[in-house]
TILUM-338536 format. One record per residue: x, y, z of N, C-alpha, C in turn. Coordinates in steps of 0.1 Angstrom, whole numbers, plus 5000, padded with zeros to 4 digits. Last residue first. Example, Ala and Ser with C-alpha at 12.3 -4.5 7.8 and 13.67 -1.06 7.14 Angstrom:
residues 2
512849785071513749895071512950005079;513249435078512349555078513249675078;
This chain:
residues 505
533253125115534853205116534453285130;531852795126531652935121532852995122;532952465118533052585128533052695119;531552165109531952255105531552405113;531851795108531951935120532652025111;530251545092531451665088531251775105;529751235088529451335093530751445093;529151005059530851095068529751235073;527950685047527450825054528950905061;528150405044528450605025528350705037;529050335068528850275056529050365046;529850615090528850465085528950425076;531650795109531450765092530750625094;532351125116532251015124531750955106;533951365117533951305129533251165130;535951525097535151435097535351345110;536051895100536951745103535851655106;536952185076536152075083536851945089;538552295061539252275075538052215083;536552425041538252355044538552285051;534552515054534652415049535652335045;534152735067535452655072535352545065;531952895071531752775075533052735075;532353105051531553115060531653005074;532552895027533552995036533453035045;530052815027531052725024532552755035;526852935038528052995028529552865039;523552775036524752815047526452835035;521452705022521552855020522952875033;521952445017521052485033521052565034;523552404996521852384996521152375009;525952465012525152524997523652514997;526052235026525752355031525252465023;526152055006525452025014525052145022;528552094991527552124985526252114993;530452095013530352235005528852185000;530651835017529851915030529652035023;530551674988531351685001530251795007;528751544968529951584962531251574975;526551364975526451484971528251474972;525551054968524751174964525251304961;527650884978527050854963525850934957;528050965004529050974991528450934978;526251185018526251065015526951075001;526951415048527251375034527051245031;525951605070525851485067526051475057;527251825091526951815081527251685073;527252005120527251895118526851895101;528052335130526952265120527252115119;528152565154528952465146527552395140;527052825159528952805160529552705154;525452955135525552845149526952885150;522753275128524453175124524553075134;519853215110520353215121522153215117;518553045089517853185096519353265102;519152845084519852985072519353055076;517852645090518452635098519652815092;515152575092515352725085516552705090;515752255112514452345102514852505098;517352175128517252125117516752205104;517152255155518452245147518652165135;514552335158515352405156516152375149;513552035168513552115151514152235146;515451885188514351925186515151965172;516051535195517051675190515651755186;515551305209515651435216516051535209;515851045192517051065197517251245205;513851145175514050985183514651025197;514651305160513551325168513451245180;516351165144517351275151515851315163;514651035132515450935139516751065145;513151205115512851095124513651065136;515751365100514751395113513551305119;516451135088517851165099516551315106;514351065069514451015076515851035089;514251305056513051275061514051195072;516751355042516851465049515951425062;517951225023518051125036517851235046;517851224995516751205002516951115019;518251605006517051485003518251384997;520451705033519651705022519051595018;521151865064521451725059520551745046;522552025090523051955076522751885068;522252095123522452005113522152005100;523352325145522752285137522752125129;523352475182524452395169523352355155;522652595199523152675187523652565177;524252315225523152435222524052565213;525352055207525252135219524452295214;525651655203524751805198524951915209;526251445206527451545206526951695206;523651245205524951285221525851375221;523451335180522551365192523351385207;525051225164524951335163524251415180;524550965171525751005173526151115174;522250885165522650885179523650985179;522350935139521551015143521850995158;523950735127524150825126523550955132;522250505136523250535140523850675144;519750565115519350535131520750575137;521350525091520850645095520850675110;522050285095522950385093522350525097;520050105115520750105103521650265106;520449825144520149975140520650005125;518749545133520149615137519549735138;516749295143516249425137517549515145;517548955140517149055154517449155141;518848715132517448715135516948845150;521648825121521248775135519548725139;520348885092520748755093521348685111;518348945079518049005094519248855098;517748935053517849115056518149105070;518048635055519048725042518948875048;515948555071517248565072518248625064;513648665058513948705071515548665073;513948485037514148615028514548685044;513248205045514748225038514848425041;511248275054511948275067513348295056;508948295034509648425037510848385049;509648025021509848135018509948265024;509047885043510147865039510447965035;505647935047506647955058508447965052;504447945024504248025034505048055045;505747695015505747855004505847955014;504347505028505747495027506047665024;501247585030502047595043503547615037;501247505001501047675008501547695022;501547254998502447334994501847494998;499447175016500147105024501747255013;496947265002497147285014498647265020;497147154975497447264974497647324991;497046864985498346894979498147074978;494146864995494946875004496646885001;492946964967493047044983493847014994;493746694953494246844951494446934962;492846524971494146524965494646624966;490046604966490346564981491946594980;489846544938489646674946490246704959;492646414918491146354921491246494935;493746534886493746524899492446534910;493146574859492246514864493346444879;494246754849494946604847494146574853;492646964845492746894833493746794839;493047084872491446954869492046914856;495347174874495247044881493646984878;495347394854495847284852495447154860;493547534870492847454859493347364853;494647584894493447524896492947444884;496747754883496847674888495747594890;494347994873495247934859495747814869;493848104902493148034895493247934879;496548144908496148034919494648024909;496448384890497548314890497248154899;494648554904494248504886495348374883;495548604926494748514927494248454912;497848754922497948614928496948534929;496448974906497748914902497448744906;495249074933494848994919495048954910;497949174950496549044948495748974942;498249374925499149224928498649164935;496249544919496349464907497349334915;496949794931496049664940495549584929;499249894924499549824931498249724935;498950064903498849934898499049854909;499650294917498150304911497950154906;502550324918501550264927500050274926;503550404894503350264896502250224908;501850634873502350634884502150454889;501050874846501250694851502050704860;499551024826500451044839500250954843;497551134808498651144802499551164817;494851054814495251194820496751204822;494550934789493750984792494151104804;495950704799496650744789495650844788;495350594822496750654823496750754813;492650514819493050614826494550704829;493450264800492650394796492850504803;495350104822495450214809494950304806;492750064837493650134840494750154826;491049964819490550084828492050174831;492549674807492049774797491649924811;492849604837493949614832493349704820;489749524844490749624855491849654845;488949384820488349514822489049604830;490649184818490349214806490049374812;490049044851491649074846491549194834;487748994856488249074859489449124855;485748794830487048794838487248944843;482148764831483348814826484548804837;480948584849480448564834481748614827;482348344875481448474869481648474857;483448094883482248144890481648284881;485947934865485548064871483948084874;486947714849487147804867486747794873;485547764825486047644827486047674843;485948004817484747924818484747834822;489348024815488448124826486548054826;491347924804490447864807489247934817;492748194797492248054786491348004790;492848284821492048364812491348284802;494648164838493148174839492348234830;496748144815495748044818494448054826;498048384825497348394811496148284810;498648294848497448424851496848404836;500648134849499248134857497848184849;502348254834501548144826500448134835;502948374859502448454850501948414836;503848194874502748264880502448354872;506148094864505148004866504048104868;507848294861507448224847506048174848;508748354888508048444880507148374869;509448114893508448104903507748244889;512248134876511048014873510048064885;513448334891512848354878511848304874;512448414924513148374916512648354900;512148704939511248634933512148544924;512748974945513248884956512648724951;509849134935511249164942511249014949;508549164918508649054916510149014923;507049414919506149274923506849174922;509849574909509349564920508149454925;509349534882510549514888510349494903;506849584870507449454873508349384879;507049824876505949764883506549634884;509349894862509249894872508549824882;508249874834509449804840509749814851;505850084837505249954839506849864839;507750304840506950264851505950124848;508850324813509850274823508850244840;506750394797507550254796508050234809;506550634808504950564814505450394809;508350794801508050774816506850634819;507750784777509250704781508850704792;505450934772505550814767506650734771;505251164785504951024791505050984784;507051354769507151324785506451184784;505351354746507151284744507551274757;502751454757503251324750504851294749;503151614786503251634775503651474768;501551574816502651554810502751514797;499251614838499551574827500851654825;499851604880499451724866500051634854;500451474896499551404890499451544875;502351624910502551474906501551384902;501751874914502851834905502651744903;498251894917499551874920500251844911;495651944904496752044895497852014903;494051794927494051784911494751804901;495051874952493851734949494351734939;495552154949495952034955495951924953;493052264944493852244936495252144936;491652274966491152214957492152134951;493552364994492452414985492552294974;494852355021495352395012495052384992;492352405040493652425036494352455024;489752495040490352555053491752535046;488352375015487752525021488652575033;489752075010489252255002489052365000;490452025035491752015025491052135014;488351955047488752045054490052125042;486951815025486851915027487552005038;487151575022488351615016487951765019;484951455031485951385040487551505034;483051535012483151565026484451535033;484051414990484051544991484251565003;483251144994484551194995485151294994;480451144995481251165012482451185006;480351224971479751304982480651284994;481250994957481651084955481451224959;479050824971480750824971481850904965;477350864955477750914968479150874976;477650824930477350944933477650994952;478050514932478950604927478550764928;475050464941476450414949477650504943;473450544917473250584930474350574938;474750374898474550534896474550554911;474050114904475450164908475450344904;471150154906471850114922473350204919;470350184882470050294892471150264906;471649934871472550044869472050154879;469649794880470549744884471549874881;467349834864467249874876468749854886;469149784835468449934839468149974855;468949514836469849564836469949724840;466249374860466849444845467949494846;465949204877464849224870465249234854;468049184899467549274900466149274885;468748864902468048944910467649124910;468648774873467548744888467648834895;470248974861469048974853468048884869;473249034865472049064872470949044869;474048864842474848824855473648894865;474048964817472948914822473248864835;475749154804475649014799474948954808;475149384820474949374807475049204795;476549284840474949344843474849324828;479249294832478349164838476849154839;479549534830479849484820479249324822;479249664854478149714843478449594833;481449574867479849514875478749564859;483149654856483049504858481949464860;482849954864482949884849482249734848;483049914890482149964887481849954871;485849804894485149724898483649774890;487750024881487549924874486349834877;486750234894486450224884486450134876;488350154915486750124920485950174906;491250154913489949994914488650044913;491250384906491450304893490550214903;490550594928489950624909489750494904;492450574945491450444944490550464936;494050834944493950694934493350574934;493650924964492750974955492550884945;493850714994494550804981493450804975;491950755013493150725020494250775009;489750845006490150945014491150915020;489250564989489950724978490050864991;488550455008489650404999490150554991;486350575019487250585025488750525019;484650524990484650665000485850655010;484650264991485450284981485550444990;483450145017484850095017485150205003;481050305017481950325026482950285021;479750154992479850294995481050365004;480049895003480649914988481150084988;478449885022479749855026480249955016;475849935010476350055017477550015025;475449724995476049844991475949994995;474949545016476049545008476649635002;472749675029474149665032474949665028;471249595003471049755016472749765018;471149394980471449414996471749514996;470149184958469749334961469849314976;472848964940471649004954471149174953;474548974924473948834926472548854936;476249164923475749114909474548994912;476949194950475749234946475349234931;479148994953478048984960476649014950;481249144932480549004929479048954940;481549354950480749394933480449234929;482549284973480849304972480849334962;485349194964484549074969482749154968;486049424953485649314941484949224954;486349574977485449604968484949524957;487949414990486649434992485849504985;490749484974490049374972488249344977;490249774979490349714966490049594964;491249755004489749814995489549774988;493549655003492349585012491249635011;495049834991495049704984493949604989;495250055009494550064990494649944988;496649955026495049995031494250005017;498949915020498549825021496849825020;499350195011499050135001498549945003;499850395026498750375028498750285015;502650365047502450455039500450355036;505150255060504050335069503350385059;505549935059506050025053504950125055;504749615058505749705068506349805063;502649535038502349575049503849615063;504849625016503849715017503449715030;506749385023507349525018506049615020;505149175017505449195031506249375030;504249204994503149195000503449245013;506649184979506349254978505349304987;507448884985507948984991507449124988;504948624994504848764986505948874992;502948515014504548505008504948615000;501248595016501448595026502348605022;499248534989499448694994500248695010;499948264987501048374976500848514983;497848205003499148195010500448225000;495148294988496248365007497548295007;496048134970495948274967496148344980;495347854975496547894973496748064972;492547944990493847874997495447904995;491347974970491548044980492348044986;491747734953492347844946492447934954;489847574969491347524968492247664964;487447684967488247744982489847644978;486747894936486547804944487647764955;486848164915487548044918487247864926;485648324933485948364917486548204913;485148334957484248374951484448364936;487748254966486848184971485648184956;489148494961489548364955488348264952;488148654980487448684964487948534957;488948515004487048545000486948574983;491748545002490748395003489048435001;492148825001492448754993491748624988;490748845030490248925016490548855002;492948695044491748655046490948725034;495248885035494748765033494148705037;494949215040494749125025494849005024;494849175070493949165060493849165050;498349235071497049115076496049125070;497749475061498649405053498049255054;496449625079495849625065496349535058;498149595101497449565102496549515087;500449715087500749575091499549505088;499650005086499849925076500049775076;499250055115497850035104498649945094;501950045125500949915129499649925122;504250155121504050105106502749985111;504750275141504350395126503950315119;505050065158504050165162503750225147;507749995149507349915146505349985151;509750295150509050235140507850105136;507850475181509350365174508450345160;506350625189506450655174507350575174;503450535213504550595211505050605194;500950415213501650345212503450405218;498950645212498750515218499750455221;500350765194499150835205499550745212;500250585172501450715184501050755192;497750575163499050465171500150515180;496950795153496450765166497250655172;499050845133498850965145498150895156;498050665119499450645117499350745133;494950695112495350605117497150615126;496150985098495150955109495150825117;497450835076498150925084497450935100;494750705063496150655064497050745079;493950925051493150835063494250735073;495851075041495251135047494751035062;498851045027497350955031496550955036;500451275020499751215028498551155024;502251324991502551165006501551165016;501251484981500251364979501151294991;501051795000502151704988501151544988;499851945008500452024997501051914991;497451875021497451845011498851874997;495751935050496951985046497251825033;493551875068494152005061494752045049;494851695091493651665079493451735066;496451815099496851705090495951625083;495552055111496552055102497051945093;494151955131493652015119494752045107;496151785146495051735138494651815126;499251925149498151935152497151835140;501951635134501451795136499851765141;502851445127503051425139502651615145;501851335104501551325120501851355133;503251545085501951525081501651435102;506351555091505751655081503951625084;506751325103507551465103506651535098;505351075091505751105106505351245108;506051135061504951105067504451185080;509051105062508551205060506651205066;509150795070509550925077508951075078;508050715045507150715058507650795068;509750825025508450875026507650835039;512550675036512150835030510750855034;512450435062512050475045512150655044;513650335084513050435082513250455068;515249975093515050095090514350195082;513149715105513249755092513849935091;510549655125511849755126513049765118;508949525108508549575115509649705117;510649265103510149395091509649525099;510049095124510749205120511349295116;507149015115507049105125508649195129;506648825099506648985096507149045103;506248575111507648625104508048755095;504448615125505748575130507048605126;502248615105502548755111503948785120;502448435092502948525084502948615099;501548205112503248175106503348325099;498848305110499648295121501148285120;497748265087497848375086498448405101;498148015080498948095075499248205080;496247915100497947885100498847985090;493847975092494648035103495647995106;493547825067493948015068494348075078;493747585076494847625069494847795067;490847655088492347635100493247645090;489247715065489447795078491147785087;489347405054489847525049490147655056;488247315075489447225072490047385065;485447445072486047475086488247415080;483447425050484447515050485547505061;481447285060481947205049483747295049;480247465077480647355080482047305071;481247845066480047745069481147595073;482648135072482647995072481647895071;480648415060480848345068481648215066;479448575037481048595039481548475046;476748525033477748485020478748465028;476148595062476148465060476748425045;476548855059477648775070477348655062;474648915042475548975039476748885045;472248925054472948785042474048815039;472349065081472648905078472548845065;472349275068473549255073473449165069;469149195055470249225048471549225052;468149285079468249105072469049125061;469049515086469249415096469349265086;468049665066469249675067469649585074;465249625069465749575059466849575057;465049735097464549585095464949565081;465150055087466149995094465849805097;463050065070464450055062465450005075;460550015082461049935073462649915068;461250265098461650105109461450035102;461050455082462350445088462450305095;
């Protein structure tokens, strides 16, 4: 036991000392801490960004219940379990305004760019680091995840730590290392189940390098090298049992996990149109807010790192070939494609893309000092211009408005009187009980609300969803006639939203 614990010690330390800044590195350090200081400034309104469907839901439904219950409870994949946990202890702490719900994901969001710069680093060299945190800074997509309460920023910061220690330990036999590897993928798949794809991809990557000789110093053989990742992928598929076991044996069982609606296969003539229109999507969304030529450029990027990938690149095989062939494979294999399973592909998107950039500028033979300090001096510009334009287009007083929902929920609230109910259907059901919770209205006047008769119902209609307050009360099992739906009178109106007052006979 006091060998293994003395081997885990010198092993942390090579572990820090790969990771660490060294001398030579410091010039490069301060441009990371400028970015990564200008990004948080100008995130920070996003911050209060009105309430999404699913992070509301989140809130409501998954944190804001007893513990056991929300470790438990599985019936619908929106919980991110580890994710949600985090989400419950900020509240705790913090209270539940939005810019509290969404402080793990910020936080996660912050660390995909320092993450960014270590694999960059490690695949590439520190100019291509450079440019690669400060695309993962700019990035409206990037800033969309880390201010958005859901767990995908947290899938995107595993994911990259997981490529940063599968390149470590192609190169070292470290304890540590891969008992990070262990932990970070075990807790990546207890935040979604879907961290299946990086860590299958990473675990491919690493066999497929082992096999072309990438581990031959330090582990001997290709064979003693595969015991390690056998060993590491078995237990991580232990603790993530453990971690999923309250959801097995106390909640809401196995099946959950596996046979949900929203991972259950889907008949070939189902996914073949579904699984086109979700890679048109993927694209549609990585590339939100992105002008065309910036798209063009960064995706000749990425082909170019590939062209030139010996040329680069620090490792034997390209990551791009093996993550991208895995995840297909996987799709098409449990015939069900979901976009955010591709999501921790857009970091490494940006860094395949900042390394195709790096190759163009050695083939003109741009002298190095040049390059680093022209790739330094355009990542600041990128870093800051670009998201401040995009902060001014959603926030054009530079202040976080109330939105319609938020509104509409005061409004209801000050008028609300006891017995009364409210009205309201998907998908603006999550977020008008957020922000009706906000605003003091307890659950009664929302939840079974067809238990019961009220005297009056408030009933929220969005004109581009449902028809009028008839159909709205229909689908709250509350009767039309019953209700006066005639002779309803619209009390109050936002943007598509007409609150309805409807009196019992």
């Amino acid at each position: 036991m006091g060998e293994l614990s003395r081997r885990l010690r010198a092993d942390g330390a090579a572990l820090w000392e790969a990771c660490r800044p060294h001398h030579r590195g410091w010039p490069y350090l301060l441009v990371l801490s400028l970015i990564v200081i200008s990004t948080v400034f100008l995130r920070l309104l996003f911050l209060s960004y009105p309430m999404r469907y699913d992070e509301a839901y989140t809130v409501m439904a998954f944190a804001s219940r007893p513990w056991l219950n929300l470790i438990s409870d599985y019936s619908l994949p929106n919980n991110h379990i580890f994710h949600t946990i985090l989400v419950k202890l900020a509240m705790q702490f913090f209270g539940s305004d939005p810019w509290a719900v969404r402080l793990p994901a910020f936080i996660h969001g912050m660390l995909c760019i320092p993450a960014a710069y270590l694999l960059a680093r490690q695949l590439y060299g520190r100019s291509a680091a450079i440019f690669s945190a400060g695309l993962v800074a700019a990035l409206p997509m990037m800033v969309t995840t880390a201010t958005n309460a859901r767990g995908y920023s947290q899938y995107m910061f595993y994911s990259l730590i997981l490529f940063n220690l599968a390149i470590f330990l192609l190169k070292q036999i470290n304890l540590a290392g891969w008992g990070m590897f262990i932990l970070t993928a075990a807790v990546g798949c207890y935040t979604v189940p879907f961290m299946l794809f990086p860590l299958g991809a990473a675990c491919l990557w690493m066999a497929a390098n082992a096999a072309g000789g990438e581990t031959r110093q330090a582990y001997g053989s290709i064979k003693r090298f595969l015991k390690y990742l056998s060993a590491a992928v078995i237990l991580i598929t232990l603790i993530t049992i453990l971690f999923y076991s309250p959801v097995i044996f106390i909640g809401t069982g196995w099946h959950s996990l596996t046979a949900n609606p929203f991972v259950a296969p889907q008949s070939w003539p189902e996914f073949w149109p579904a699984f086109g229109e979700q890679l048109r999507n993927i694209w549609r969304t990585w590339n939100e807010d992105i002008p065309l030529l910036v798209q063009i450029l960064l995706t000749g990027s990425v082909i170019l790192s590939l062209v030139f990938h010996h040329k680069v690149s620090h490792v034997l095989i390209p990551i791009q070939c093996i993550a991208i062939a895995w995840n297909l494979t996987v799709s098409l294999a449990l015939r069900r494609s979901l976009d955010r399973v591709w999501l921790y592909l857009l970091p490494l998107w940006l860094i395949w893309a900042s390394g195709g950039l790096t190759a163009v500028l050695k083939l003109v033979r741009i002298p190095k000092k040049g390059m680093q300090a022209g790739f330094a001096a355009v990542i600041l510009m990128i870093t800051v211009f670009f998201p401040l334009q995009r902060v001014y287009h959603y926030f054009p007083g530079w202040r976080a408005d109330p939105g319609k929902v938020e509104t509409a929920a005061e409004f209801i609230g000050r008028n609300l009187q006891p017995g009364d109910a409210i009205a309201v259907v998907f998908p603006y059901d999550a977020p008008y009980w957020y922000y009706l919770a906000q605003a003091g209205v307890t659950d009664e006047s929302m939840h079974r609300i067809n238990r019961e008769t009220h005297p009056r119902v408030f009933v929220v209609v969005n004109r581009h969803e449902v028809s009028g307050p008839a159909e709205v009360l229909l689908a709250q099992g509350l009767s039309p006639e019953e209700y006066q739906v005639d002779e309803s009178e619209l009390v109050f109106s936002i943007n598509d939203h007409d609150i309805y007052l409807c009196l019992h006979r």
